[in-house]
TIRO-2110 file (N, C-alpha, C; in Angstrom, 1 decimal):
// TIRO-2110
37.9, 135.4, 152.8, N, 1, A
36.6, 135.4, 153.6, CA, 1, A
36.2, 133.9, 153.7, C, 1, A
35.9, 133.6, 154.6, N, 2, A
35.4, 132.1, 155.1, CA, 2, A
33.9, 132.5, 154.7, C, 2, A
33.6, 131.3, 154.5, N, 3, A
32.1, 130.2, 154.3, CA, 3, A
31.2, 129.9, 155.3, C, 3, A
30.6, 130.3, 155.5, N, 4, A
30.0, 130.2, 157.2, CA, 4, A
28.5, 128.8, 156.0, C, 4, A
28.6, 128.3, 157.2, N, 5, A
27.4, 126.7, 156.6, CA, 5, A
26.4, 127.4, 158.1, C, 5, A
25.3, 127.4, 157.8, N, 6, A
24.3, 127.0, 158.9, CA, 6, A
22.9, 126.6, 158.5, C, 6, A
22.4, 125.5, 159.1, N, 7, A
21.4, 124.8, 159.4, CA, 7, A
20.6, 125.1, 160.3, C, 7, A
19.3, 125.0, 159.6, N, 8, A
17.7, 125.4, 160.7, CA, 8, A
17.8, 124.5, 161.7, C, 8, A
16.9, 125.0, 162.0, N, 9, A
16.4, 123.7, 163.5, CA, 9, A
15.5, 122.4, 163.0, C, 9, A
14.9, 123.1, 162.2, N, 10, A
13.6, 122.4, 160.9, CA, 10, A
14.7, 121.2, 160.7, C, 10, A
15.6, 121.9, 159.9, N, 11, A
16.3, 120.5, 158.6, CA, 11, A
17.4, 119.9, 160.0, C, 11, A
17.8, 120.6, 160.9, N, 12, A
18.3, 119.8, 161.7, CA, 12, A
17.3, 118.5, 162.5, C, 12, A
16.3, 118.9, 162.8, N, 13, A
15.4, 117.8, 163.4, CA, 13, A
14.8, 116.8, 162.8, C, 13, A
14.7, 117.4, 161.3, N, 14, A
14.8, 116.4, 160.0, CA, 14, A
14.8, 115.2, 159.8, C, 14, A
16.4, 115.9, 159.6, N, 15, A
17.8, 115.0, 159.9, CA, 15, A
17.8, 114.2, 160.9, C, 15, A
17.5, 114.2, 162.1, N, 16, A
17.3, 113.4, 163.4, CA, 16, A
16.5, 112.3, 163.4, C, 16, A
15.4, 112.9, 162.5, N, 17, A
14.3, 112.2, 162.3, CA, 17, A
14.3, 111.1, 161.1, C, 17, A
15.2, 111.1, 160.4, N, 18, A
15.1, 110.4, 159.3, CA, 18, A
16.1, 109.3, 159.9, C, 18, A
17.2, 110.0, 160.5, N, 19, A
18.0, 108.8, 160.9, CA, 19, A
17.6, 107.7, 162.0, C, 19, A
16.6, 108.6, 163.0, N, 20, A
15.9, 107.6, 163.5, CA, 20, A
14.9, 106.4, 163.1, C, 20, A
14.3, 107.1, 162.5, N, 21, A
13.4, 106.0, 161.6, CA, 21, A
14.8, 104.8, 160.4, C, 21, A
15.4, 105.1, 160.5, N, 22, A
16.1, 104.6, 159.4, CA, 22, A
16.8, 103.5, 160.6, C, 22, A
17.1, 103.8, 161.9, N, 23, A
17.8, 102.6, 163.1, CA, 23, A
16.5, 101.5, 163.5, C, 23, A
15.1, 102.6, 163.3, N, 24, A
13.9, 101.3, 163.8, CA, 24, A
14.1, 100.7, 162.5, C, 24, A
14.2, 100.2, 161.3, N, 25, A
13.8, 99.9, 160.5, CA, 25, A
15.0, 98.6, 160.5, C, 25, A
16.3, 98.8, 161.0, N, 26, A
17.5, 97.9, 161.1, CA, 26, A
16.9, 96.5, 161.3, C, 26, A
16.3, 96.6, 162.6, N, 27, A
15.7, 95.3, 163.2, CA, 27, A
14.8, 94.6, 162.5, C, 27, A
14.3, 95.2, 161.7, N, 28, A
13.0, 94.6, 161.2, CA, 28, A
13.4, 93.9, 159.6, C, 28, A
15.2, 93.8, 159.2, N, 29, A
15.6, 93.5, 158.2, CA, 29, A
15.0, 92.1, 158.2, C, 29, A
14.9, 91.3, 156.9, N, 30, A
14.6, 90.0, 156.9, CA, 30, A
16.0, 89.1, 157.3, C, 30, A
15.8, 87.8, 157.6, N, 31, A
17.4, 87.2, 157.5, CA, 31, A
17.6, 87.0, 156.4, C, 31, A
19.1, 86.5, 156.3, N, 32, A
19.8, 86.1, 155.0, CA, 32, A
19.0, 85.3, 154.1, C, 32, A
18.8, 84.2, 154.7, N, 33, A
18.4, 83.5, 154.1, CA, 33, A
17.2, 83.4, 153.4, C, 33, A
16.3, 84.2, 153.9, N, 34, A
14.6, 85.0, 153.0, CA, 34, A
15.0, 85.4, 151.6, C, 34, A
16.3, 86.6, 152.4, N, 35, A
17.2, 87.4, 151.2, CA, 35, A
17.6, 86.6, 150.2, C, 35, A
18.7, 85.8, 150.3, N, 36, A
18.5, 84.8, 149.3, CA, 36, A
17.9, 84.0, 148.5, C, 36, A
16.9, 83.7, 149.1, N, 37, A
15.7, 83.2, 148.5, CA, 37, A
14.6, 83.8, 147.4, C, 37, A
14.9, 85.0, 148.3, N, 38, A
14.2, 85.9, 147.6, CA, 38, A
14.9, 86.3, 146.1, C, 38, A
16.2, 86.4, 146.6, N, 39, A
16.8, 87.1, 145.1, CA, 39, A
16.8, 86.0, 144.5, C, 39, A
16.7, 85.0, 144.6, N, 40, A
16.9, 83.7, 143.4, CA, 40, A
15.3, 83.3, 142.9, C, 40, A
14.6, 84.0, 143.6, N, 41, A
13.3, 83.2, 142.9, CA, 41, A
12.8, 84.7, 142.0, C, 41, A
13.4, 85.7, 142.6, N, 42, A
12.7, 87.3, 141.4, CA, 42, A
14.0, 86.9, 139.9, C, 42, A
14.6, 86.5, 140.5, N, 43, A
15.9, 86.5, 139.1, CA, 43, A
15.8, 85.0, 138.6, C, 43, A
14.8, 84.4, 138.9, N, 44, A
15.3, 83.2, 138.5, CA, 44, A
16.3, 82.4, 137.9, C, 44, A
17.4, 82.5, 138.4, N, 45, A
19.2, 82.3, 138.4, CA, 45, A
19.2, 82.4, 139.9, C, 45, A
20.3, 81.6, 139.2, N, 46, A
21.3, 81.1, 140.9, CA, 46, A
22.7, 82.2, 140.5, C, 46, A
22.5, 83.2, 139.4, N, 47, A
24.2, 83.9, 139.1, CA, 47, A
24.5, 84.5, 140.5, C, 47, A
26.1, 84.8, 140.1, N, 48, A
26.4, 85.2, 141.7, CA, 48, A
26.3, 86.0, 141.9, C, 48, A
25.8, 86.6, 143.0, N, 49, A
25.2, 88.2, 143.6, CA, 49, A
27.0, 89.2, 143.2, C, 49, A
26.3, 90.3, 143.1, N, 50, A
26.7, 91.7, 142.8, CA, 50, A
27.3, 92.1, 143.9, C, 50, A
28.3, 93.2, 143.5, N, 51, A
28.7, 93.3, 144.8, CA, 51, A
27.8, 94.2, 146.0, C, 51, A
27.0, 94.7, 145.8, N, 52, A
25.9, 95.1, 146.5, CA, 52, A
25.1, 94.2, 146.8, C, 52, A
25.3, 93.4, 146.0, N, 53, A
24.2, 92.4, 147.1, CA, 53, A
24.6, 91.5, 147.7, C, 53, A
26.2, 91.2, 147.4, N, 54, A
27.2, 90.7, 148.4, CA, 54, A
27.2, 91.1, 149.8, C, 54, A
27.5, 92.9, 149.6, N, 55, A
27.5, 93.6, 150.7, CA, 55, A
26.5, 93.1, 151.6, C, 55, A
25.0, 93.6, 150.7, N, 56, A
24.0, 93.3, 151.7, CA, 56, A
23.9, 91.6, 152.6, C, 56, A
24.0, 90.6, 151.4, N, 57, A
24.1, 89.2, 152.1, CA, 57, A
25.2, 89.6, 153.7, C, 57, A
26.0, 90.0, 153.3, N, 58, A
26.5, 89.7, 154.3, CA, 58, A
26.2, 90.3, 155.7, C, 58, A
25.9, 91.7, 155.3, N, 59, A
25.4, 92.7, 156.5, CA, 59, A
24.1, 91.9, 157.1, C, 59, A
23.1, 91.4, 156.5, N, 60, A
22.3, 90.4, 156.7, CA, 60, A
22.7, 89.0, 157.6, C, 60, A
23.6, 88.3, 157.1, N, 61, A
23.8, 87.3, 157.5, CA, 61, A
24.9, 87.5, 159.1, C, 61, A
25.5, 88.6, 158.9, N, 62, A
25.9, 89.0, 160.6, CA, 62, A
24.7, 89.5, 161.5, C, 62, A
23.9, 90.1, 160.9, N, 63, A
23.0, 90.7, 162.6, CA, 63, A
21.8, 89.5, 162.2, C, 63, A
21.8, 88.0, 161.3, N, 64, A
21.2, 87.1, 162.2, CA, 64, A
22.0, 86.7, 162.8, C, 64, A
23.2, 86.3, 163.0, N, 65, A
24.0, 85.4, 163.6, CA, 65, A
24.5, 86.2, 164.6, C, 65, A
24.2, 87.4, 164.8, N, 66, A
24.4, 88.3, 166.2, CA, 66, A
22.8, 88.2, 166.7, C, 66, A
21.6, 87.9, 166.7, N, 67, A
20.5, 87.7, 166.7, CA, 67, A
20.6, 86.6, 167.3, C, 67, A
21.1, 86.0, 167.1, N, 68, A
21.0, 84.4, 167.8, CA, 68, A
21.7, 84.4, 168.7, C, 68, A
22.8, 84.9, 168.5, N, 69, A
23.9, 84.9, 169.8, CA, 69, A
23.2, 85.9, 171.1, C, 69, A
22.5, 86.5, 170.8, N, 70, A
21.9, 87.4, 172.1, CA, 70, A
20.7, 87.0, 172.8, C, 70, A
20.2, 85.8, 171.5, N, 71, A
19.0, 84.9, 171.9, CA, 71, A
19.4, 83.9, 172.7, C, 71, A
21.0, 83.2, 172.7, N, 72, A
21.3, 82.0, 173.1, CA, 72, A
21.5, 82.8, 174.6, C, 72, A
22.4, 83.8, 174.9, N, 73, A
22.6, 84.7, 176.2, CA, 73, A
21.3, 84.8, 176.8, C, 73, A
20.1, 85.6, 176.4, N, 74, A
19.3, 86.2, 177.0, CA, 74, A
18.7, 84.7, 177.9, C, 74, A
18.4, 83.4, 177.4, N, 75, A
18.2, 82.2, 177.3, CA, 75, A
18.6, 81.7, 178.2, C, 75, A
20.2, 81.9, 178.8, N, 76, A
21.0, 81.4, 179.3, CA, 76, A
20.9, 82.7, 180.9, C, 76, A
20.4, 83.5, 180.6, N, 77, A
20.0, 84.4, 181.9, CA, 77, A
20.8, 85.4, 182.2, C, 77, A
22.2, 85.7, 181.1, N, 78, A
23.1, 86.3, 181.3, CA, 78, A
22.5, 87.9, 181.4, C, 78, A
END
């Protein structure tokens, strides 16, 4: 006998809703470099970031540097 899964409309729209709110909030990350600053002045150490916060530097440091590149385009009239 199979498993049947089913989902409300409730926890389905939820779900929609959380992910949404979770894509507006992408934009509004700080840049890297805040980030950085930030972590070295709450830790007071310069030790080297964790791999989670590797991850994040870096996820950070591409959508400023994709940030800029759409600022240099839009600038440029493209």
């Amino acid at each position: 006998m199979k498993a049947r899964f089913t989902i409300s409309r409730a926890a389905a729209a939820t779900a929609g809703l959380v992910l949404a709110a979770a894509l507006l909030v992408v934009p509004v990350v700080p840049p890297a470099q805040r980030f950085l600053a930030t972590y070295q002045a709450l830790e007071h150490s310069a030790e080297p970031l964790s791999a989670w916060e590797r991850l994040t530097f870096s996820y950070l440091l591409a959508r400023s540097e994709s940030a800029r590149a759409e600022a240099r385009l839009r600038a440029v009239g493209r």
